[in-house]
C-alpha positions in Angstrom: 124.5 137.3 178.9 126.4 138.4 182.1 130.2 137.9 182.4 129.3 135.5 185.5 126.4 134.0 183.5 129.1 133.3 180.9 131.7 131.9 183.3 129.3 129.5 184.8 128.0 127.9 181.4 132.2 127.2 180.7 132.8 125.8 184.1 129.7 123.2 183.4 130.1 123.2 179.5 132.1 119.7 180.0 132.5 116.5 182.4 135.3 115.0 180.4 138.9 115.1 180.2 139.3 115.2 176.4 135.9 116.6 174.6 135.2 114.5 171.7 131.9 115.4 170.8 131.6 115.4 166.8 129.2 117.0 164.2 128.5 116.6 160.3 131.3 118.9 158.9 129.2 120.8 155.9 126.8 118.4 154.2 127.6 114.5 154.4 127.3 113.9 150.8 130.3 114.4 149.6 133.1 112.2 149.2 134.7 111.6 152.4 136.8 109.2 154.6 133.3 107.6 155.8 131.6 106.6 152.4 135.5 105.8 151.6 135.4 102.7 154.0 131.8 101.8 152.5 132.8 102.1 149.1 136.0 99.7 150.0 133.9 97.4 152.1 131.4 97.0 149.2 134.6 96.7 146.9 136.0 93.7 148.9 133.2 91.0 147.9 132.7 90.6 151.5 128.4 89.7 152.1 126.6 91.5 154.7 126.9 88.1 156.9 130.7 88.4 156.7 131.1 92.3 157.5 128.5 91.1 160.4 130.5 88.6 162.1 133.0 91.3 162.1 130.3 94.1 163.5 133.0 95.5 165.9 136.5 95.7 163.5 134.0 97.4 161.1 133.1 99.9 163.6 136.2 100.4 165.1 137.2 101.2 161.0 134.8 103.8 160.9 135.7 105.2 164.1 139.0 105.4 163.2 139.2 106.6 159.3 136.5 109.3 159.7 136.1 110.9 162.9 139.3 110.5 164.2 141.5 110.5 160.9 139.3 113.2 159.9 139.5 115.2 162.9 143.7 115.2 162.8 143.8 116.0 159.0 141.4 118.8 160.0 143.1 120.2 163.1 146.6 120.2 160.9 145.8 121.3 157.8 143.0 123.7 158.8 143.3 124.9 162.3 141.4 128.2 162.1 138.3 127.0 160.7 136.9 125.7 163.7 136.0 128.8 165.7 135.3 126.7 168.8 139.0 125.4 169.2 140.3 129.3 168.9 137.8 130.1 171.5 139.2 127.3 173.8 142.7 127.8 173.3 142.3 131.5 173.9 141.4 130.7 177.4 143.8 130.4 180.4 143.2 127.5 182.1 146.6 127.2 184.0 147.3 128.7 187.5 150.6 128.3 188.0 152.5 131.6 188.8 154.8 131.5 185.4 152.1 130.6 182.8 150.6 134.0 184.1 149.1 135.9 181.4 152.4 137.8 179.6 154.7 135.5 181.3 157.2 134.1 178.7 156.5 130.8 179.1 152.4 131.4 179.1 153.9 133.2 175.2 155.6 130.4 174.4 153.0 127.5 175.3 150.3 129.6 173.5 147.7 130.2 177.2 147.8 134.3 176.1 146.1 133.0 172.3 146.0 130.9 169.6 149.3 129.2 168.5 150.5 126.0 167.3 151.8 124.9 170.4 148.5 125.4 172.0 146.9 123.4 169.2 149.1 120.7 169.1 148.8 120.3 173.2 145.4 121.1 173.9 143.8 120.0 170.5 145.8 117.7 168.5 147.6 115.5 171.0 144.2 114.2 172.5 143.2 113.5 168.8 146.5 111.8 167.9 146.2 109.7 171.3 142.8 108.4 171.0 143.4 107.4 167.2 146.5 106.0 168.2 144.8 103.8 171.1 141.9 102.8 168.7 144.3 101.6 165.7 146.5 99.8 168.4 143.6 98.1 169.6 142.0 97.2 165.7 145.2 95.6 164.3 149.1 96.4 163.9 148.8 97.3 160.1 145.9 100.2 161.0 148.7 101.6 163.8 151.3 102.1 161.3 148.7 103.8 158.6 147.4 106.0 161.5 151.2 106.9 162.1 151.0 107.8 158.3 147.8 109.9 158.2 149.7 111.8 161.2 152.8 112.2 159.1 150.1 113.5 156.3 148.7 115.9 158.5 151.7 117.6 159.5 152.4 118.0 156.0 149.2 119.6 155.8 149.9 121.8 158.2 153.2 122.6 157.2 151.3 124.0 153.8 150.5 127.4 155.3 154.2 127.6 155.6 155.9 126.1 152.3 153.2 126.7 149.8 155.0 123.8 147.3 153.7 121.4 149.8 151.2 119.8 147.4 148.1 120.1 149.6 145.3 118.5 147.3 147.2 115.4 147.1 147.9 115.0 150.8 143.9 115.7 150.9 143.4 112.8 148.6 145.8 110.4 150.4 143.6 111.3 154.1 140.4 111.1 152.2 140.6 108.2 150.0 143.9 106.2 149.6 144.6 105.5 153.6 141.1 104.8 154.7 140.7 102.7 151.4 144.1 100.8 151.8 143.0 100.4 155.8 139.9 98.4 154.8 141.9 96.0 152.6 144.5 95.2 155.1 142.5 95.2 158.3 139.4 92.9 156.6 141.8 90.8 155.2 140.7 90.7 151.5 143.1 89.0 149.7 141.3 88.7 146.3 142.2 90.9 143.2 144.1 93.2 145.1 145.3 94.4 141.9 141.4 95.6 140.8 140.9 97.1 144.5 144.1 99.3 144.5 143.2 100.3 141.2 139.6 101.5 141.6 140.8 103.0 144.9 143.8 105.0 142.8 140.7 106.3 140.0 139.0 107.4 142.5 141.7 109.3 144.2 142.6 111.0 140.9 139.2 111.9 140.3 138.8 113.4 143.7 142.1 115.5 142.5 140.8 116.6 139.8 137.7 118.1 141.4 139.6 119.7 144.0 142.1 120.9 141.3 138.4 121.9 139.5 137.5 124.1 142.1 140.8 125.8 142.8 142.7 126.3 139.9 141.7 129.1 136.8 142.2 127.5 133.9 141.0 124.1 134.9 142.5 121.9 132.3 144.3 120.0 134.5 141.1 119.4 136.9 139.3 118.7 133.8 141.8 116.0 132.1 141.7 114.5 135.3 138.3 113.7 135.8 138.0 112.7 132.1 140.8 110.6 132.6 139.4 108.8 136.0 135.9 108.6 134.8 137.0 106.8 131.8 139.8 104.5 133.7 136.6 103.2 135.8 134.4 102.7 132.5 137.3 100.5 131.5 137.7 98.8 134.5 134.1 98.0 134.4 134.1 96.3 130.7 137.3 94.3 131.1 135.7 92.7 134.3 132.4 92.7 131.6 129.6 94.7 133.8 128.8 96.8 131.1 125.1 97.1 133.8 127.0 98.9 136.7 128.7 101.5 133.6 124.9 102.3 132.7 124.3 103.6 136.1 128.2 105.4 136.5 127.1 107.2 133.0 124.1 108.6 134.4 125.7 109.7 138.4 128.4 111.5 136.4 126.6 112.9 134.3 125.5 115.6 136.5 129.1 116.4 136.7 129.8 117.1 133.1 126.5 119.7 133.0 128.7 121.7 136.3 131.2 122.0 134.6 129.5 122.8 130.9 127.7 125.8 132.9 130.4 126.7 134.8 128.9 125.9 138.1 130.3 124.8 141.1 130.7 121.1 141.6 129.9 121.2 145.2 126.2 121.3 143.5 126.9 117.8 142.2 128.9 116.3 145.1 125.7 113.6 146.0 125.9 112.5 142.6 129.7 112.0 143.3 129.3 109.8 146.4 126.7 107.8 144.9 128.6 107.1 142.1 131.4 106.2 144.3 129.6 103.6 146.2 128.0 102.3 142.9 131.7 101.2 141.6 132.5 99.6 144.9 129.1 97.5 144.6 129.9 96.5 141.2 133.4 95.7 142.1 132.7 93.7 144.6 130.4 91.4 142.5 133.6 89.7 140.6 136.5 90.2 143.6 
């Protein structure tokens, strides 16, 4: 491809202002803000008539806890793995004589290459803006939790500079305690609040302990703490006597146990995570 081809494909390449289009990040099944909100929804007792009259706020959730949390806690905590945004903030789109290319100000605003200040302007602000407008618009409650997921992602970020920064567990506070505590709050489920926090707080742990899992050499913490979650749900699930729904956890985390007996991976296993994930919500949400 020519230089001018090349030039013409990026002055056509976009008719909007801020470019939001999206795309699976690696494979959906895997524990996520998105199956997240399902698993809450599912875990509030609410019937599909309910969550229908409601068709819009339970979009707008979506909207809001996956792509666009997701997107900031992406663009924060892991900036260079989007190839695209380094291509587009490497490119000088600004005329003006002192944001010339070596100019110090065009250095200090990031237009001769990647920088923060050209993420947080050209990247993160739109992000942070349109989640910001959607949460206004959804309720008061999700604007103060989006202002926290923001506060969470600039920890993130802050991670490739203070390396105590515990990163795993802002992961698990984007991924499962905010979108999870958004759902309760926003729907307006005020039933066993108590056995909804809890499950949500097993589940974070045990997405903790698989991160931890993967990272860390030896993995006895990672281990202890999927043990320890695993088992906290079981227990859940007796006390509120639906000794069925364990029957079904045994055999989805199963899988799990074999990983980790081999010494495999447990992104092999992670569909077996989501559906068992989804599978505690559903039982849940038969006694809430």
């Amino acid at each position: 491809m020519s230089e001018a081809e090349s030039r013409e494909i990026n002055r056509i390449a976009g008719s909007s202002i801020i470019d939001v289009r999206m795309w699976f990040d690696e494979s959906p099944w895997r524990i996520a803000a998105g199956w997240t909100v399902l698993a809450a929804m599912l875990a509030s007792g609410l019937s599909f008539a309910d969550l229908l009259t409601q068709a819009s706020t339970v979009a707008l959730l979506f909207v809001l806890a996956d792509p666009l949390w997701g997107s900031i806690w992406g663009l924060m905590s892991t900036p260079e793995s989007l190839p695209a945004i380094q291509r587009s903030m490497a490119r000088s789109r600004v005329w003006l004589p002192y944001l010339r290319s070596g100019s110090p100000a065009a250095r200090l605003f990031g237009m001769d290459g990647p920088s923060i200040l050209a993420l947080i302007y050209k990247v993160a602000l739109p992000a942070i803006f349109l989640a910001l407008v959607v949460s206004f618009i959804l309720d008061p409650i999700a604007f103060w939790l989006t202002l926290s997921l923001i506060a969470v992602s600039t920890a993130g970020w802050l991670h490739q500079q203070i390396e105590s920064i515990p990163v795993r567990l802002l992961f698990v506070l984007a991924a499962v305690a905010l979108p999870w505590l958004l759902v309760i709050l926003v729907l307006g489920v005020e039933t066993q609040w108590t056995v909804q926090l809890l499950l949500a707080g097993l589940w974070a742990l045990h997405v903790w302990g698989s991160q931890s899992y993967q990272s860390d050499d030896p993995n006895v913490w990672g281990i202890s703490a999927l043990a320890l979650a695993q088992a906290g749900i079981g227990l859940l699930l007796i006390l509120l006597q639906l000794p069925l729904w364990l029957v079904f956890l045994a055999l989805f985390f199963l899988p799990i146990w074999l990983a980790i007996y081999r010494r495999e991976s447990l992104d092999r296993v992670r569909f077996w995570c989501v559906a068992a994930l989804l599978t505690s919500g559903l039982a849940i949400g038969q006694v809430v």
